[in-house]
C-alpha atoms as one frame of an Amber mdcrd trajectory, in Angstrom:
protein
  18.726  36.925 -28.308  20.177  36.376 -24.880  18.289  33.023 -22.772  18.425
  32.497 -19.390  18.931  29.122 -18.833  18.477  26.515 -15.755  20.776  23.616
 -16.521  18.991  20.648 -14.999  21.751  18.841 -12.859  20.844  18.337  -8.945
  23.386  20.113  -7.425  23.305  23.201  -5.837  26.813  24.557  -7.135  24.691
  25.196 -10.573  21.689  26.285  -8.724  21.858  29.130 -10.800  21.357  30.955
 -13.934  23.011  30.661 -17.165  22.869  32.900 -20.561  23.123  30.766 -23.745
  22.529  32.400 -26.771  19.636  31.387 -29.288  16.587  32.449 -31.973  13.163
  32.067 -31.953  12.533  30.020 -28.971  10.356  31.143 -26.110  10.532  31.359
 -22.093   9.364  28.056 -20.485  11.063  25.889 -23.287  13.088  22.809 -22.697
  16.423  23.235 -24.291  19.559  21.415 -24.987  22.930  22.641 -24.121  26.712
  22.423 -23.974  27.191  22.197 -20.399  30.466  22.068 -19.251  31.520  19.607
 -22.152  28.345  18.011 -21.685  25.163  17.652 -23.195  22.248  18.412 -20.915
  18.662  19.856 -20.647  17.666  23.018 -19.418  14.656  25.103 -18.946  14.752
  28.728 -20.282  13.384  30.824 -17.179  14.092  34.414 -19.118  14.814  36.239
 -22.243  17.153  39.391 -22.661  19.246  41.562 -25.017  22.035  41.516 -23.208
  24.293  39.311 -20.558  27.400  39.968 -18.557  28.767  36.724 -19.468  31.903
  37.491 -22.069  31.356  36.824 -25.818  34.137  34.395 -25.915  32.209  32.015
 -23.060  28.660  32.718 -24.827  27.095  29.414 -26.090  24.601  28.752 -28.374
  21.663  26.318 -27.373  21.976  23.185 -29.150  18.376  22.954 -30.176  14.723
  22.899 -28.424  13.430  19.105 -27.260  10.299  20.072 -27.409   8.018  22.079
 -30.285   5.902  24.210 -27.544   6.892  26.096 -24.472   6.064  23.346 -21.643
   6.492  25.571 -18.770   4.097  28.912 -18.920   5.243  31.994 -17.531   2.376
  31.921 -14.927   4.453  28.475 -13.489   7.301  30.618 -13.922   5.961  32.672
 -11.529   4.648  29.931  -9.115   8.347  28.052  -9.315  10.044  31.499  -8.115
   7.307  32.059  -5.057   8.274  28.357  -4.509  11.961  28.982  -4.457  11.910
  31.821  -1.718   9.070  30.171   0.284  10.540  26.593   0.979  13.778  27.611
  -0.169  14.378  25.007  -2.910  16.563  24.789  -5.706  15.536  26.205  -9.513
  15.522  22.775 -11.055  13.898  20.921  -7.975  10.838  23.325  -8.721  10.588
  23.394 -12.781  10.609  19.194 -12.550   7.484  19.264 -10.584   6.056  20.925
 -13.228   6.451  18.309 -15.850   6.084  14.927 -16.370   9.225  12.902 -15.080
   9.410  10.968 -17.976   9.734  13.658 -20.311  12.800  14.679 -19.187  15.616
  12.467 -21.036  13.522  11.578 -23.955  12.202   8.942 -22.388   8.160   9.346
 -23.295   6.663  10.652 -26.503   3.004  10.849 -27.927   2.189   7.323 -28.898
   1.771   6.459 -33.318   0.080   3.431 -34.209  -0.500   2.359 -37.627  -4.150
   2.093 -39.260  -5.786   0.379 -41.864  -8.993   1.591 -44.299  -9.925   0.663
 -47.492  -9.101   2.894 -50.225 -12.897   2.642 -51.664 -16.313   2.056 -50.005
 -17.565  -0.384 -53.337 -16.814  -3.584 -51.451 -18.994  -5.542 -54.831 -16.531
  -4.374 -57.103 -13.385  -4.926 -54.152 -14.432  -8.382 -54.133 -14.511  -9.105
 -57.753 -10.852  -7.719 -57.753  -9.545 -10.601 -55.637  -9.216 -14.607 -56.639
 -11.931 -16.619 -55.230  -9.377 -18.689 -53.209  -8.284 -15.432 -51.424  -9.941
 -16.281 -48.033  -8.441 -14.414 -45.889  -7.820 -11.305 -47.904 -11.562 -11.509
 -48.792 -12.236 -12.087 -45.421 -10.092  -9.062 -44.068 -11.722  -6.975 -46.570
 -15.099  -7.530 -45.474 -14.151  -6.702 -42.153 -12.926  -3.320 -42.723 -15.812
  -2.396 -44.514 -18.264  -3.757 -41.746 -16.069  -2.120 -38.765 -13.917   0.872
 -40.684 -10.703   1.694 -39.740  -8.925  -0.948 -37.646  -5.227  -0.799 -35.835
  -3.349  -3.256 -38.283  -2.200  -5.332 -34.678  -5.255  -6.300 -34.614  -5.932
  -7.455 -38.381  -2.706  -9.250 -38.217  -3.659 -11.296 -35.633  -6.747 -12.212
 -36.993  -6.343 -12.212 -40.626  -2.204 -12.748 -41.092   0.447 -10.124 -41.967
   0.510 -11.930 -45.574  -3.111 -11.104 -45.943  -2.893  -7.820 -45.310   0.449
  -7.141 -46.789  -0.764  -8.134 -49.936  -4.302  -5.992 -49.971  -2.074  -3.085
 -49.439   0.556  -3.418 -52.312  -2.646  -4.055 -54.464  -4.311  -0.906 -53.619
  -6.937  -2.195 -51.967  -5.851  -0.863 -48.092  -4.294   2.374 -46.721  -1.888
   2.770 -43.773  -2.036   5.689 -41.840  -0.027   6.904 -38.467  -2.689   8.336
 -36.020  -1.769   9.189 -32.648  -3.202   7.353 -29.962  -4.407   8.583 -26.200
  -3.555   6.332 -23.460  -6.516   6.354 -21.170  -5.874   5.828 -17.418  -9.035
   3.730 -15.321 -10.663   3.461 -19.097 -12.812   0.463 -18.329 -13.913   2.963
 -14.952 -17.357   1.486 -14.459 -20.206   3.908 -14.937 -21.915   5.444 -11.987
 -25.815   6.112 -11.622 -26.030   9.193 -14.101 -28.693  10.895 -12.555 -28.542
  14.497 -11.743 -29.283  14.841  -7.742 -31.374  17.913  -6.835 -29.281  19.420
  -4.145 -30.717  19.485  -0.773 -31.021  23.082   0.925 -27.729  23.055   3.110
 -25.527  21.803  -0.424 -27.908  24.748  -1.830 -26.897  27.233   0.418 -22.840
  26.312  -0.098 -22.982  26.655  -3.569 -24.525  29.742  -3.262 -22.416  31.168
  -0.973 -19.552  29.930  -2.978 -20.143  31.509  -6.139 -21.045  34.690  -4.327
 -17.469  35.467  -4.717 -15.682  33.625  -6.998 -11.905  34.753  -5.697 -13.076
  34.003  -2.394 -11.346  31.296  -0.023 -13.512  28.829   1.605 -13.614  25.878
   4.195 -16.255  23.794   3.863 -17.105  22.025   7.021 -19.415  19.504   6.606
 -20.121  16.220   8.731 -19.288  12.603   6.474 -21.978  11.989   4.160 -23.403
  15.414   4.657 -23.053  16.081   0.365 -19.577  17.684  -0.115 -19.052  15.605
  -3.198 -22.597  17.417  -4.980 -21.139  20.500  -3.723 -17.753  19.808  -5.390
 -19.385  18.573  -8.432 -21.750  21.688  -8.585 -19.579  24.114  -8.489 -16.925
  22.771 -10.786 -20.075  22.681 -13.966 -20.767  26.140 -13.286 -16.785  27.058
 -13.672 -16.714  24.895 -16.759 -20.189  26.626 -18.163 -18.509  29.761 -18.202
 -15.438  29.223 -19.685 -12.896  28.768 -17.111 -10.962  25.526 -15.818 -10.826
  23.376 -11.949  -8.368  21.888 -10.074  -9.468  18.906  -7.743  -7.155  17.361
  -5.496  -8.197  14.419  -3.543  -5.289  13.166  -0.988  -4.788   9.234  -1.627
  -4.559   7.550  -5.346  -6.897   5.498  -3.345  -9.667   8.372  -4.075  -9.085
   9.023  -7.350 -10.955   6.457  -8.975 -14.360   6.887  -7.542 -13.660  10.851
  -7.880 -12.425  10.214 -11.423 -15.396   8.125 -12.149 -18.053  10.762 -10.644
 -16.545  13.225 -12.713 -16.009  11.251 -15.925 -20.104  10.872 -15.530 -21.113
  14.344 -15.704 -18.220  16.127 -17.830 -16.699  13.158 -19.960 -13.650  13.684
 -21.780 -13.558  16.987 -20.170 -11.532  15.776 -17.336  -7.519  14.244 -16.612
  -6.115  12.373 -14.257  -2.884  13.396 -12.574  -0.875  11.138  -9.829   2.296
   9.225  -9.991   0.605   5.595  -9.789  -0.094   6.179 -13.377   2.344   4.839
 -16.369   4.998   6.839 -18.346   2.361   7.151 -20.993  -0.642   8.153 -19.322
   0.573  10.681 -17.465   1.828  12.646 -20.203  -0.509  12.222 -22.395  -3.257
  13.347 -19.264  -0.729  16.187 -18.789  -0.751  16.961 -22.460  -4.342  17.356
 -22.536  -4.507  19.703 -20.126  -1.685  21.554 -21.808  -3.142  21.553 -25.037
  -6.489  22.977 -23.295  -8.511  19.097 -24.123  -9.387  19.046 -20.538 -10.284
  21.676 -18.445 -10.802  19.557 -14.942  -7.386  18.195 -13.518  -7.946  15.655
 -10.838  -5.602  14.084  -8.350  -3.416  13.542  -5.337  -1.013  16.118  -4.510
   0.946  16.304  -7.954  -1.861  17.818  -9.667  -1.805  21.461  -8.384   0.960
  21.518 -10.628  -1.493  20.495 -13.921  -0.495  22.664 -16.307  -4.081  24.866
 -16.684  -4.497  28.934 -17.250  -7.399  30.547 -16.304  -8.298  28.470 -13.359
 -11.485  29.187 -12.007 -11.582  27.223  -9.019  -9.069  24.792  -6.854 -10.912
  22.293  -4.819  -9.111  20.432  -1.755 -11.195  17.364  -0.584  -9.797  16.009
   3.250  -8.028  18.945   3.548  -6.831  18.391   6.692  -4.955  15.308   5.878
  -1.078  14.855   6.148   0.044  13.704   2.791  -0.833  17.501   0.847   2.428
  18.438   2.805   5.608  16.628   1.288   8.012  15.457   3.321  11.017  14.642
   0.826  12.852  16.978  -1.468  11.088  19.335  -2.944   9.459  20.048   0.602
   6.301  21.914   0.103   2.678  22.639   1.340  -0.146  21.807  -1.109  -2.260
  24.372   0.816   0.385  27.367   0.478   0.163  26.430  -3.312  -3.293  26.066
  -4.074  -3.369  29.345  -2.370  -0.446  31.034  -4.454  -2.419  29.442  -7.911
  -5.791  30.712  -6.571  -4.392  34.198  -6.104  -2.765  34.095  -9.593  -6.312
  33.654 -11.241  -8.192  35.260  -8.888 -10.276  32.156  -8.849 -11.861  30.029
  -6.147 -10.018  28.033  -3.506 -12.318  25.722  -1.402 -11.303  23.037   1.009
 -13.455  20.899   2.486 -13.301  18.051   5.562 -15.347  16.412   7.988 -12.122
  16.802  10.288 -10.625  20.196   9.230  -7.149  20.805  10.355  -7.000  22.884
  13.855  -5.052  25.129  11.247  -7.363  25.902   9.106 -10.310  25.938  11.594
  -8.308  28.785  13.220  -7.907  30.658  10.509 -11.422  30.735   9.549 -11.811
  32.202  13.102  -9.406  35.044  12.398 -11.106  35.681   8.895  -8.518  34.434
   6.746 -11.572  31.688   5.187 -14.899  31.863   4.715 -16.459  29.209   6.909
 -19.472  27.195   5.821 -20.677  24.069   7.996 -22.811  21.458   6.686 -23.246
  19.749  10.165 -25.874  17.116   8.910 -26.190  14.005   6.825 -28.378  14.180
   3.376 -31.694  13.149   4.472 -31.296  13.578   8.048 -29.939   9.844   8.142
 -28.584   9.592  11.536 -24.260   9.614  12.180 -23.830   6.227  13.642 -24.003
   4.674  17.066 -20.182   4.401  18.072 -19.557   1.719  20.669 -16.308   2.227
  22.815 -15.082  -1.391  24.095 -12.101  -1.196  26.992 -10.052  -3.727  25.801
  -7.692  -4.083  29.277 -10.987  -5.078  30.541 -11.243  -7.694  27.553  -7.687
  -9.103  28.531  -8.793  -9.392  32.444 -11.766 -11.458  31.358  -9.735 -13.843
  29.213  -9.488 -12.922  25.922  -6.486 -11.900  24.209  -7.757 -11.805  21.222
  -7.978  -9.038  18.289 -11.253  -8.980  18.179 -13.539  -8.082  21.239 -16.694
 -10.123  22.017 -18.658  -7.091  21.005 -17.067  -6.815  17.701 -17.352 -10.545
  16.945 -20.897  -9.778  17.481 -21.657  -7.404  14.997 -19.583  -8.877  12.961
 -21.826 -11.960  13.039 -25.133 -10.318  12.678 -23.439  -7.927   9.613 -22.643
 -10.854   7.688 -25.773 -12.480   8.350 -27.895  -9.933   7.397 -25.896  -9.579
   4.041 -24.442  -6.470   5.071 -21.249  -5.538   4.507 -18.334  -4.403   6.912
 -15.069  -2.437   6.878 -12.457  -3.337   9.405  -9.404  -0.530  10.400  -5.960
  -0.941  11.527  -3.252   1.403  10.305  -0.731  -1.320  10.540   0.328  -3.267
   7.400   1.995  -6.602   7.362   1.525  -9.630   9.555   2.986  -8.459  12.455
   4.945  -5.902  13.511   8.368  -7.110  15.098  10.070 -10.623  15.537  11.461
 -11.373  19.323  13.822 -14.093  20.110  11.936 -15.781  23.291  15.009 -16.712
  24.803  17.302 -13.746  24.259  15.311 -11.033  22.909  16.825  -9.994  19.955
  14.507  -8.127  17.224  14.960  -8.545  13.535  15.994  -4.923  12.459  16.437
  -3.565   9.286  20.702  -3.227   8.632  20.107  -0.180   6.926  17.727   1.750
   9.615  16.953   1.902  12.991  13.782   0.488  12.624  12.055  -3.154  13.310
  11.354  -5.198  10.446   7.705  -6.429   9.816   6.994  -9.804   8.882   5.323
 -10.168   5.642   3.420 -14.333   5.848   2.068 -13.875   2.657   5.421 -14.205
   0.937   7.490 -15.272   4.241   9.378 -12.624   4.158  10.586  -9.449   6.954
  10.398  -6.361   5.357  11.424  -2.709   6.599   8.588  -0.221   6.464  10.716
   2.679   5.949  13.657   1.823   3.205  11.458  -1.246   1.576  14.510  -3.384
   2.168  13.617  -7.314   1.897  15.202 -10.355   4.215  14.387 -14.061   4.235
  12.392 -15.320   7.256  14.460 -16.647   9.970  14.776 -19.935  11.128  16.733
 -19.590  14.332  17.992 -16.671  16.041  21.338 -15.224  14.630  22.618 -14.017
  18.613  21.662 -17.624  20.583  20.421 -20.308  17.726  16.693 -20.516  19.634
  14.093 -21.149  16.987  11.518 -19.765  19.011  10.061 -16.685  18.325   7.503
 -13.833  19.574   5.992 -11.670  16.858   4.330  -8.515  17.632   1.552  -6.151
  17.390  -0.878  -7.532  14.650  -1.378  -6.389  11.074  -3.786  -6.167   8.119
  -2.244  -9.917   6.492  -3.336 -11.458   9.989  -6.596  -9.762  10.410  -7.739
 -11.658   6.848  -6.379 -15.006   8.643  -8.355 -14.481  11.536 -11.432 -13.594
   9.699 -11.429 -16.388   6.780 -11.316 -18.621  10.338 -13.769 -17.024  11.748
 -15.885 -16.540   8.517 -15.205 -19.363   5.677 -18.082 -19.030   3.635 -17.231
 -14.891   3.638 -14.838 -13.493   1.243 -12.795 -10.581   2.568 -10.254  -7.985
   0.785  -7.594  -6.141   1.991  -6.423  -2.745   0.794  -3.003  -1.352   2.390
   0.373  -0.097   0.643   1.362  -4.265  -0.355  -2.415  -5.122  -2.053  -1.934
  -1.589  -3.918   1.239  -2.260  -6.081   0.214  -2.047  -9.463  -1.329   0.825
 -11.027  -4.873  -0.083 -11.274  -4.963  -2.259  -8.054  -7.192   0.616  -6.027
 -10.020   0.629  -7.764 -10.019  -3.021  -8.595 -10.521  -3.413  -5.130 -12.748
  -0.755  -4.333 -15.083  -1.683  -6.835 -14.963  -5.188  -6.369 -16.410  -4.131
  -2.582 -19.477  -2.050  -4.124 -20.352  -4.704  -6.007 -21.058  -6.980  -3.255
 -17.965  -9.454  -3.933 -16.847  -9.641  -0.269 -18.800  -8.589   2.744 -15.989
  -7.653   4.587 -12.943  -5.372   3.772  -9.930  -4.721   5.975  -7.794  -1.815
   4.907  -5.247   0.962   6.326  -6.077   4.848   5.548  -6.657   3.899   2.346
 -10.306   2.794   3.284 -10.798   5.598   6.408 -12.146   8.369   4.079 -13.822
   9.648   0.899 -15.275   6.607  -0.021 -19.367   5.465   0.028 -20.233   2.093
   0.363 -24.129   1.892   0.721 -24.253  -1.816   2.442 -21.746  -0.841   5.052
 -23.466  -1.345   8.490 -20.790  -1.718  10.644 -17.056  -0.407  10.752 -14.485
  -1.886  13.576 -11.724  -0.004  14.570  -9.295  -2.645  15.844  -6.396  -0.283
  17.425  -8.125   3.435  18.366  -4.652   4.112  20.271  -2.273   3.136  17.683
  -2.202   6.875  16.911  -2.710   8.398  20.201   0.292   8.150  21.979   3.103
   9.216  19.448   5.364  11.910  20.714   4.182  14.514  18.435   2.067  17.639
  19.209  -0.006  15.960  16.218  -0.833  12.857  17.607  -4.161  13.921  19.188
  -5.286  15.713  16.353  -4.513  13.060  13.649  -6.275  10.243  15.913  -9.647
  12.269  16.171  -9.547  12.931  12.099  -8.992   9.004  11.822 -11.486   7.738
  14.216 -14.220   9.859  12.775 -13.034  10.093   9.236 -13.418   6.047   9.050
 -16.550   5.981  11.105 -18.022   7.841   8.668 -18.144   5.118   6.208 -21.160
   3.375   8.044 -24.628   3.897   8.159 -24.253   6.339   4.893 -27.762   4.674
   3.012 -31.247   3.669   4.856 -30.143   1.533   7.372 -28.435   2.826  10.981
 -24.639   2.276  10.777 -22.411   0.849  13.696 -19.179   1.482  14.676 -17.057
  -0.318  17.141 -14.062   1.212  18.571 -11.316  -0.575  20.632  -9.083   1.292
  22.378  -6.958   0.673  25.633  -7.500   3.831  27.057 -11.432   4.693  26.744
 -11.346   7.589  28.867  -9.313   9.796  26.621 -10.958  12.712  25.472 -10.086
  12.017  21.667 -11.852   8.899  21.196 -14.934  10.250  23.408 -15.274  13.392
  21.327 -14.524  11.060  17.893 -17.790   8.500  18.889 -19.752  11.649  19.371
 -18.154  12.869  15.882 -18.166  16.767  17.817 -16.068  18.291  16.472 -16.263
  21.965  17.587 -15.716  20.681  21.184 -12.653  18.629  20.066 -11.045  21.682
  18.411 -12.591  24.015  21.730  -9.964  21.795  23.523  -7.078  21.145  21.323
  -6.206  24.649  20.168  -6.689  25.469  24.096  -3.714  23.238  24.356  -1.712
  24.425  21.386  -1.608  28.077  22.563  -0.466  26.844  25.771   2.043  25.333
  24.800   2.863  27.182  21.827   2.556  25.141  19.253   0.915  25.575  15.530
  -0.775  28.354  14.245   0.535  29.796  17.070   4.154  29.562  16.437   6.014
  27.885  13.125   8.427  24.801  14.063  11.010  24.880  12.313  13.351  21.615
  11.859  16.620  21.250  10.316  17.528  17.633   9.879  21.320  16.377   9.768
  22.140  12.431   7.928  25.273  11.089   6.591  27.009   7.919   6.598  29.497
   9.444   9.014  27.872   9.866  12.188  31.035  12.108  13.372  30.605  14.114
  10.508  26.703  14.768  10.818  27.492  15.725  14.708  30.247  18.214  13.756
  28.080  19.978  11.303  24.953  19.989  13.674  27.417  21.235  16.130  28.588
  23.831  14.309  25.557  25.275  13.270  24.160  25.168  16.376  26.329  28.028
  17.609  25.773  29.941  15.334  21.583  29.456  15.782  22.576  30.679  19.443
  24.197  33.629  18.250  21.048  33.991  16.079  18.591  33.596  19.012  20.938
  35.814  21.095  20.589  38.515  18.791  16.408  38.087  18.224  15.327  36.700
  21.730  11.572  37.705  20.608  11.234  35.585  17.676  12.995  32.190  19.260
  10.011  30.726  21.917  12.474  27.180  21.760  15.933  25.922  20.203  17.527
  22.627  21.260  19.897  20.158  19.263  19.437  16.176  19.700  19.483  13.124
  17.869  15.979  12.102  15.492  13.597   9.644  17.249  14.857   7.309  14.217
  18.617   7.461  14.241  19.233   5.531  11.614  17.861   5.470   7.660  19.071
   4.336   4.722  22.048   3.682   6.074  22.482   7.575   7.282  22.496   8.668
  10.535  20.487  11.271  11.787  20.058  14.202  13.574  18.183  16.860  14.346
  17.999  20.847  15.529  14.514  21.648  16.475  12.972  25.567  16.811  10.167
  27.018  17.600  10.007  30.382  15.917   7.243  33.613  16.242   4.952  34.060
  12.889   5.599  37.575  13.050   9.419  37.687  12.664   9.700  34.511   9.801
  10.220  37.125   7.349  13.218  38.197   9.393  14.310  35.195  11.018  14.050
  32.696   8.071  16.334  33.613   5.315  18.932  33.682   8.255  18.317  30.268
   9.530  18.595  28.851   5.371  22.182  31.201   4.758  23.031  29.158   8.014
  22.191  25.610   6.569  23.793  26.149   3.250  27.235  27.300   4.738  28.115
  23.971   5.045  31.435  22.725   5.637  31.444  18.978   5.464  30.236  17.714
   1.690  29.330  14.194   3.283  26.410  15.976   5.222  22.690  16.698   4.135
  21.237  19.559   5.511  17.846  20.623   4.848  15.011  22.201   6.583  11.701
  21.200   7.579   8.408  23.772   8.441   5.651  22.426  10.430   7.036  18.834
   9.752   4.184  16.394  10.056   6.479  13.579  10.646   9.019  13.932  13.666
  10.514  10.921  13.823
């Protein structure tokens, strides 16, 4: 038999497939090859009686690494619509499909050994051993009280001599069992009751499973009941045989999500993201392979779980920024779900307080099935959202963070035993270091980027590479030891706070609090349980989450977002704004939300207090077709880095002409086409640069596949090309 073969090796030279020859293995296998004198793993994509290649230069695979198939020809079939939609290479595709850390051997199932006795007469056992036998007696009488035991464990508590002995006697067995490791397994328990769904979650269930290949967008209001809805739907699918997909955007999310559904399915359900270890996540993956599970839940890596007969895929924040990725393999969540949904003919739903002007749109054309849910459970009221002008708080004298008003509620929140959340989507202490006397700014030597200082460990940090520098002491242009730091971050906001507040214990939750792997919902649930009153956060804490004693939510920096040059910028400020509003007032008592801004006027934050959300999109996508931006046209991007900056400008050049001569020839389907250098020049010690296009939906078919054959004609090797659709990052 004749096996296609995708050698994996990043390189596009080998992008391509190769016939090996073989018996008895299967499509989707991982294999091991002779690769150009090499030993390497590949991924059979096909099987065939014959091959072009000549019998001389016809290999045999070395052996399978694996005892099962771990790609299935349905991912097959995903990782080729992949290919020709985001134009990616074979093997860039089949490793999202995988665990990482199976390739190279470098993960297996886990053994560990266990002990039993051999007989259940412990009288007789007893009488077997000398009186002076202590521990062995003791050891024995512990196995029969608690069964089998991991022999770690008896070890340490009874002494390898102990045990050693009660085993050459007779009296113990070993055996190898395999072991699951269990991501979040000490997950406290929610309330298990079963909530009677009110008659708006009612009504989108039942319109849901009306049609259960249909596509929906559930738009419903924060605390309006998406969750129940979520959680409704997916125990029907289960009841009748078929399997769920839930993606949740932020590892943040997971837990609570995670623990919700651990409550009402159990074991049913596995966790997928990459903040897990080596070991969880293939063993979570595994399950869901071996059909254990039937729920996968996660961030944006689990659309890829490895589940047939998917009944429904669930998005939750659908609008939000991270289901696109923005580094090789470049992909859109969305356009997969879709793909996965179509495959099964199963559900697709995706729900959001904020839904993406996209996907609003396209309910509007018919391409989703909208349902709104534009109340809270209960009629509870959305919360009073207080605007405060903070120019006008400089003029009167303070030049603080915190506006009088917000000190305010802040006071009568943590008086009243309430608790608070605090926003700003700035990490660190602060956010540049000036030389007063000569103004030279700290920058990162590797990017064109400021670096942030970091108090907690007195270090500057860069935001974008990770890069680390020691604190200076005097400036390296003049020698002035004075310094001006800059916009403040999440590290100084706790400062200011345990100042403010002594006797109050505040948390913080941003990208440096959320290192290790279990570090989100340590936090999280440390919160609902009343440990601090007052928690200060980044995006992680703006949506998803329900905190009952939350009363009042500040939002120290409304424009931080606003004024980006990005056609974006709008839209992702309203989804923030209201998004982390949402997380006050969600129990009995009225919620408060204070937002400080610098420009109160704009029409963002005034439609985000008044959480309207129809009028914000009446006025946005007004703007979009105006100026032709998305859905109404596709941007494309093609970005340009090296270490030669010569190099990346010949290349751009050259390819630029030829886009003319492209645009020339299709004037229709080019609305825009300019070349210039990338807001950040400089990354990772690459420069960068950047063509930019604006392109008509209707001719991508045409236009696309010409613009890629342009990129990979490359002439200079030093030079990474790639392209970019709808980029939600333009810097």
């Amino acid at each position: 038999m004749i096996y296609s073969v995708i050698v994996d090796i990043l390189a596009s030279e080998v992008d391509r497939i190769f016939d090996y020859e073989g018996e008895g293995l299967q499509v989707g296998m991982r294999v091991l090859v002779d690769f150009a004198n090499r030993r390497k793993e590949g991924y059979i994509v096909e099987e065939k009686l014959t091959t072009d290649c000549p019998k001389e230069k016809l290999k045999k695979i070395i052996c399978p690494l694996d005892d099962f198939a771990a790609i299935s020809p349905e991912m097959l079939e995903l990782g080729r619509y992949m290919r020709n939609e985001y134009h990616l290479r074979w093997v860039d595709v089949l490793r999202l499909f995988i665990p990482a850390e199976m390739r190279m051997g470098r993960v297996k199932t886990l053994s560990k050994r266990q002990a039993s006795l051999t007989s259940d007469k412990l009288d007789e056992i007893l009488k077997s051993l000398k009186p002076n036998a202590a521990k062995q007696r003791d050891l024995v009488s512990f196995l029969y009280n608690n069964g089998a035991t991991f022999t770690a464990q008896l070890t340490e508590k009874f002494g390898n001599g102990a045990l050693k002995a009660l085993i050459d006697k007779g009296i113990v067995k070993i055996n190898e069992i395999t072991v699951r490791r269990t991501p979040y397994k000490d997950l406290a328990q929610v309330d298990g009751n079963r909530h009677v769904l009110l008659p708006a979650q009612q009504n989108a269930v039942d319109t849901v499973m009306s049609n259960l290949s249909g596509r929906y967008l559930l738009h419903g209001v924060t605390g309006s009941g998406k969750t129940e809805v979520y959680l409704t739907v997916i125990e029907n699918i289960v009841q009748s045989g078929r399997n769920c997909i839930m993606l949740v955007p932020e590892i943040a999310l997971t837990p609570n999500m995670l623990r919700q559904l651990r409550q009402r399915f159990g074991d049913n359900v596995a966790l997928l993201h990459s903040g897990l270890s080596q070991g969880e996540r293939y063993d979570e993956w595994l399950r869901l392979k071996n059909g254990e599970a039937q729920i996968a839940i996660g961030a944006r890596s689990a659309i890829f779980a490895p589940l047939s007969n998917i009944g429904a895929i669930i998005i939750d924040e659908e609008h939000d920024s991270s289901y696109i990725s923005d580094f090789n393999p470049r992909y859109n969540t969305l356009d997969v779900a879709s793909f996965r949904a179509k495959q099964n003919n199963s559900l697709l739903i995706m729900g959001s307080a904020t839904p993406s002007l996209t996907g609003y749109y396209e309910a509007g054309q018919g391409k989703l099935k909208l349902i709104e849910m534009p109340k809270r459970i209960n009629q509870r009221p959305l919360p009073k959202v207080e605007i405060v002008d903070m120019s006008a708080e400089t003029r009167s004298g303070n030049k603080g963070i915190f506006s009088r008003l917000l000190t305010e509620r802040l006071t009568e929140t943590v008086l009243k035993g309430n608790q608070a959340m605090l926003f700003l989507n700035r990490r660190g202490y602060s956010s540049f270091l000036m030389c007063t006397k000569c103004g030279y700014v700290a920058k990162c030597a590797d990017c064109d980027i400021s670096l942030t200082v970091h108090r907690e460990d007195n270090m500057l940090k860069c935001h974008y590479c990770g890069k680390k520098y020691y604190m200076l002491n005097k400036c390296p242009e003049c020698g002035e030891s004075s310094f001006r730091q800059g916009k403040i971050g999440t590290q100084q906001v706790v400062d200011l706070l345990s100042g403010m507040f002594p006797d109050v214990k505040v948390l913080r939750m941003d990208a440096d609090t959320t290192q290790t792997k279990e570090s989100h919902g340590k936090i999280l649930e440390a919160f609902a349980k009343g440990e601090a009153q007052i928690l200060v956060g980044t995006q992680m804490i703006a949506k998803g989450h329900d905190f009952p004693k939350v009363t009042l939510v500040g939002v120290l920096d409304g424009d931080q977002s606003l004024h980006r040059e990005d056609y974006l910028a709008t839209e992702r400020t309203f989804q923030l704004i209201t998004q982390v509003a949402g997380r006050s007032g969600r129990n009995e008592e009225t919620g408060t939300v204070v937002l400080q801004t610098y420009t109160p006027a704009h029409y963002c934050l005034q439609l985000a207090a008044k959480q309207d959300y129809i009028a914000f999109y009446k006025r946005e996508i007004a703007l979009r077709e105006a100026g032709s931006f998305p859905p109404f046209c596709e941007i494309a991007r093609i970005i340009y880095q090296g270490e030669s900056e010569q190099d990346c400008i010949d290349e751009l050049t050259a390819q630029y002409a030829e886009l003319t001569n492209l645009k020339s020839a299709n004037p229709s389907s080019f609305m825009y086409l300019d070349k210039m250098r990338c807001p950040l020049r400089r990354a990772e010690k690459k420069f960068r640069f950047q063509i930019l296009m604006k392109l008509s939906v209707d001719s991508l078919a045409t236009v696309l596949p010409q613009i890629y054959a342009i990129c990979d004609d490359k002439k200079k090797n030093s030079v990474q090309v790639f392209v970019e659709r709808n980029p939600q990052n333009l810097s």
